[in-house]
GUDOPA-96865 format. One record per residue (C-alpha): x, y, z; residue number from 0; residue in one letter. Coordinates in nm, 2 decimals, m for minus. Example, Ala and Ser with C-alpha at 12.3 -4.5 7.8 and 13.67 -1.06 7.14 Angstrom:
<pts>
<pt xx="1.23" yy="m0.45" zz="0.78" n="0" res="a"/>
<pt xx="1.37" yy="m0.11" zz="0.71" n="1" res="s"/>
</pts>
This chain:
<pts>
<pt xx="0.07" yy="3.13" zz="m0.78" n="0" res="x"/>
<pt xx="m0.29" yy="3.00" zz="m0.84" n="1" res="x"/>
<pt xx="m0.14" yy="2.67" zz="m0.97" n="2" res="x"/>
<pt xx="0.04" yy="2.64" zz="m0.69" n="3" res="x"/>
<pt xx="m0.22" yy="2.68" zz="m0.41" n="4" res="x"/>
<pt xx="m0.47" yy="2.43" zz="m0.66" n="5" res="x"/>
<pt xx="m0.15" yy="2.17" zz="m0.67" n="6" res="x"/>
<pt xx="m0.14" yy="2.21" zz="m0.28" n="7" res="x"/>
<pt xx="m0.53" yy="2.17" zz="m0.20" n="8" res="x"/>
<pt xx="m0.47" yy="1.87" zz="m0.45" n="9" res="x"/>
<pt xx="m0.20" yy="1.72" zz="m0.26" n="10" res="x"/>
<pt xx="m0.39" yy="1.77" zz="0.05" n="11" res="x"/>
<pt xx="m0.68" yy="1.63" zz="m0.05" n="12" res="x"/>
<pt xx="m0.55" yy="1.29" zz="m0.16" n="13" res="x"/>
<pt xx="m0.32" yy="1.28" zz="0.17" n="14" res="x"/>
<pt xx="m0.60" yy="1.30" zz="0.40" n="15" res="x"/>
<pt xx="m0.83" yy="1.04" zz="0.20" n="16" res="x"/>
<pt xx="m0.49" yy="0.85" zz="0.22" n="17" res="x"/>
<pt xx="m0.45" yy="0.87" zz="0.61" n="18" res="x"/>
<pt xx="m0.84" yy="0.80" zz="0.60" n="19" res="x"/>
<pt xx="m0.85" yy="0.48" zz="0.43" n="20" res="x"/>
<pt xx="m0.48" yy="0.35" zz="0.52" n="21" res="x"/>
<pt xx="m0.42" yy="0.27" zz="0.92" n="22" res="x"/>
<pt xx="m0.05" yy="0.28" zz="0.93" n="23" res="x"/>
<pt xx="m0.02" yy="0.64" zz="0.76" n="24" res="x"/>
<pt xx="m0.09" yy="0.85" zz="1.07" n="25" res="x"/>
<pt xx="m0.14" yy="1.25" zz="1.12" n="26" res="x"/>
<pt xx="m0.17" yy="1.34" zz="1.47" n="27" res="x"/>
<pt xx="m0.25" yy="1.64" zz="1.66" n="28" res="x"/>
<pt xx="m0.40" yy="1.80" zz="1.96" n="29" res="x"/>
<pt xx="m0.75" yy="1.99" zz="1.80" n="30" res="x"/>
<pt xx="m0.83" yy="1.97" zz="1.42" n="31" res="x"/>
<pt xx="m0.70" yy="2.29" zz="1.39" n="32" res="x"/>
<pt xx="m0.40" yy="2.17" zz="1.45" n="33" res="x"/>
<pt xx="m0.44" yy="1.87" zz="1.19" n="34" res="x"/>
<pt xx="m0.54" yy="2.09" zz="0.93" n="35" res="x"/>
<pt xx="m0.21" yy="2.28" zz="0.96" n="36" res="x"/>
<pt xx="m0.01" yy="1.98" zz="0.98" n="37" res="x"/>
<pt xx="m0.14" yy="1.84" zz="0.69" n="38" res="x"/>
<pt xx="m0.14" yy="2.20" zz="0.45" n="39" res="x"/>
<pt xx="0.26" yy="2.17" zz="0.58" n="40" res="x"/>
<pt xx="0.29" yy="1.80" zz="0.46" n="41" res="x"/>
<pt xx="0.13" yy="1.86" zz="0.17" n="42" res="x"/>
<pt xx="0.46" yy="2.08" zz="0.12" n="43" res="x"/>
<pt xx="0.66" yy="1.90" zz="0.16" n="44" res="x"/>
<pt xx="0.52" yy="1.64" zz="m0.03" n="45" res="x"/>
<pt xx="0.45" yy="1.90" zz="m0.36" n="46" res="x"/>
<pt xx="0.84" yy="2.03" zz="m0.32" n="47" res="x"/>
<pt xx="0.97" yy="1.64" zz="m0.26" n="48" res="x"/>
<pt xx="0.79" yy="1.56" zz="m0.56" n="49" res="x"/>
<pt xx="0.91" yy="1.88" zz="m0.79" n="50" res="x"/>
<pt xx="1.29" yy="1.87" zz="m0.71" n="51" res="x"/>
<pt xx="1.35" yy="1.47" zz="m0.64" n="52" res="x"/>
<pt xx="1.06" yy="1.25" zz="m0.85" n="53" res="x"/>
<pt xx="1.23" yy="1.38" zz="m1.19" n="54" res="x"/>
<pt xx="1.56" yy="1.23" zz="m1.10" n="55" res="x"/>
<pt xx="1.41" yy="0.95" zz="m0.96" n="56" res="x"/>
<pt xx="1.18" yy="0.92" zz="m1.28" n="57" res="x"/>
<pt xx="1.52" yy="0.96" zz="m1.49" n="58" res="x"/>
<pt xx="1.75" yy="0.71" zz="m1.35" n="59" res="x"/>
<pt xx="1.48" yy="0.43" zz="m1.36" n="60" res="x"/>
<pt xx="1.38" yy="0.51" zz="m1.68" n="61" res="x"/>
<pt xx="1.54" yy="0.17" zz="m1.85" n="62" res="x"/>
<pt xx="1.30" yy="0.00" zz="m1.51" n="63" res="x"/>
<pt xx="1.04" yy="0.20" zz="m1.65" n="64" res="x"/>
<pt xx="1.04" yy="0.04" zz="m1.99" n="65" res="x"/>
<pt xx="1.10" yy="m0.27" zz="m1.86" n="66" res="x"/>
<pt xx="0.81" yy="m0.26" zz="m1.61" n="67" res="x"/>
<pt xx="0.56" yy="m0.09" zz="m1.83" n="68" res="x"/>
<pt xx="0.55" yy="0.21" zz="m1.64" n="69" res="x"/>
<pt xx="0.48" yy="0.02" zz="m1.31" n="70" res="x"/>
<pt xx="0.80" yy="0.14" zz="m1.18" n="71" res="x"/>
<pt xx="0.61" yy="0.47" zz="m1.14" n="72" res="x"/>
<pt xx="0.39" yy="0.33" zz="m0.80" n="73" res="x"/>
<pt xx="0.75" yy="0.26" zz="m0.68" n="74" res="x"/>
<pt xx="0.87" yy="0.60" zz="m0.69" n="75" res="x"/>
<pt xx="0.58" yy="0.72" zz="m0.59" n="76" res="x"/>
<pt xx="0.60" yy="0.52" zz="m0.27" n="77" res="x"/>
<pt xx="0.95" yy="0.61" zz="m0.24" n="78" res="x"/>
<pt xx="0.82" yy="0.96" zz="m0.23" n="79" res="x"/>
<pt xx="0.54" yy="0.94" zz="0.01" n="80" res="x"/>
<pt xx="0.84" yy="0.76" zz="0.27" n="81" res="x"/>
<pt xx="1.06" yy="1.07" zz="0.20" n="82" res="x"/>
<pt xx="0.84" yy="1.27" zz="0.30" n="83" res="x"/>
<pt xx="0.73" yy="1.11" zz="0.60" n="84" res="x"/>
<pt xx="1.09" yy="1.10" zz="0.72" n="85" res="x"/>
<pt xx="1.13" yy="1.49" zz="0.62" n="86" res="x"/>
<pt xx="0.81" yy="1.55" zz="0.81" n="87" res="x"/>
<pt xx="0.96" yy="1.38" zz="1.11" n="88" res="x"/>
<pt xx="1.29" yy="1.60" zz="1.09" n="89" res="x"/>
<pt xx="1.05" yy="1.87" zz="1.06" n="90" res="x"/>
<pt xx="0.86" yy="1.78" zz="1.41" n="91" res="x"/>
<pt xx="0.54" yy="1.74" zz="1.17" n="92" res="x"/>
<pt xx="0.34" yy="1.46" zz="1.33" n="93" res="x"/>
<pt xx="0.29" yy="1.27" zz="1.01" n="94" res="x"/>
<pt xx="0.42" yy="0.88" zz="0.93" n="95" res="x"/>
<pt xx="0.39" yy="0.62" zz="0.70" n="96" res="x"/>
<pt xx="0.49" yy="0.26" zz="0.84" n="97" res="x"/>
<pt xx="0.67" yy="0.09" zz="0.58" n="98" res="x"/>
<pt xx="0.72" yy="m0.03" zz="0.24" n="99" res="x"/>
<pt xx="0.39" yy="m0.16" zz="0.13" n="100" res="x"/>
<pt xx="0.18" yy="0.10" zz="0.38" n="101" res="x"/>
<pt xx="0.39" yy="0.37" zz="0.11" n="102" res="x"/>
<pt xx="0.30" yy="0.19" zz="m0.21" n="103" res="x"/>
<pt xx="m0.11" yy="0.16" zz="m0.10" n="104" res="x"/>
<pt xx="m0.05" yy="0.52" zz="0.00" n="105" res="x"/>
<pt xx="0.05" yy="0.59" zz="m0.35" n="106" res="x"/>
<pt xx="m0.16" yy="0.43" zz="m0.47" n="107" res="x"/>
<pt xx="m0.44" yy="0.63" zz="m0.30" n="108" res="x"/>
<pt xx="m0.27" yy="0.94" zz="m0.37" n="109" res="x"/>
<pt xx="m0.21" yy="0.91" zz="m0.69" n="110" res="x"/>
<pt xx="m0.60" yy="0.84" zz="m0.80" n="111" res="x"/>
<pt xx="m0.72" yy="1.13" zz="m0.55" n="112" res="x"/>
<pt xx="m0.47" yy="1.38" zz="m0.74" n="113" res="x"/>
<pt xx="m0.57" yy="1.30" zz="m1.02" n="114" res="x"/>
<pt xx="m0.96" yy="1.35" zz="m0.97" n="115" res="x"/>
<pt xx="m0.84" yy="1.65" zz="m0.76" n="116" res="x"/>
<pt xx="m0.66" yy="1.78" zz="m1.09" n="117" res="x"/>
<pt xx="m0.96" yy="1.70" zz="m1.29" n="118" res="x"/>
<pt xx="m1.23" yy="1.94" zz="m1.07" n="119" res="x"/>
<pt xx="m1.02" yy="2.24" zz="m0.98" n="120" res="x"/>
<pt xx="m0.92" yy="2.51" zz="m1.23" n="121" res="x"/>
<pt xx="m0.55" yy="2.52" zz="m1.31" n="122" res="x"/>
<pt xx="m0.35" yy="2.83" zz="m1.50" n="123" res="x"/>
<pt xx="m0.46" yy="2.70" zz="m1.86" n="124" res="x"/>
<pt xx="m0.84" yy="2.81" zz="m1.79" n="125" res="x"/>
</pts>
């Protein structure tokens, strides 16, 4: 459970320095309170996005994966950052990401700010 809430903070984290620094990937909202919400529920829907559709992503591009040096990854990644803007907006969540490129700076972002995010907070292995 603890590694879940930590993966969720994490996810969080790097999607709100993502909407911070990146112009087309919007959260709205009324209050901050409101923000804050939003983005915990985005942050979801972006951890279950990434547990139950990256790995087949990640498996049916693995011969791009070779091929690209693992560069391939950033693509999925994006992929996964504009499915889960499009879930959030089936899910009345006021969160978007305009286009392609917007997604794979997004990733980009997100991927670095996990990473560090990882890094500082505890996990299950401590």
């Amino acid at each position: 459970m603890k590694n879940f809430v930590v993966k969720t903070i994490a996810n969080a984290a790097a999607l709100a320095v993502a909407i911070w620094l990146v112009k087309d990937i919007t959260l709205t909202g009324d209050n901050t309170g409101k923000k804050a919400l939003t983005l915990i529920l985005v942050a979801l829907v972006f951890g279950v996005v990434n547990f139950v559709v990256k790995p087949v992503g990640k498996l049916l591009s693995f011969p791009l994966f070779i091929l690209t040096l693992g560069l391939i990854t950033l693509v999925i990644n994006a992929l996964m950052l504009l499915l889960t803007s499009w879930l959030a907006d089936e899910l009345d969540l006021s969160f978007h990401v305009e286009g392609f490129w917007t997604a794979v700076l997004g990733a980009l972002i997100i991927s670095i700010v996990s990473w560090a995010m990882h890094i500082v907070l505890p996990d299950d292995k401590d």
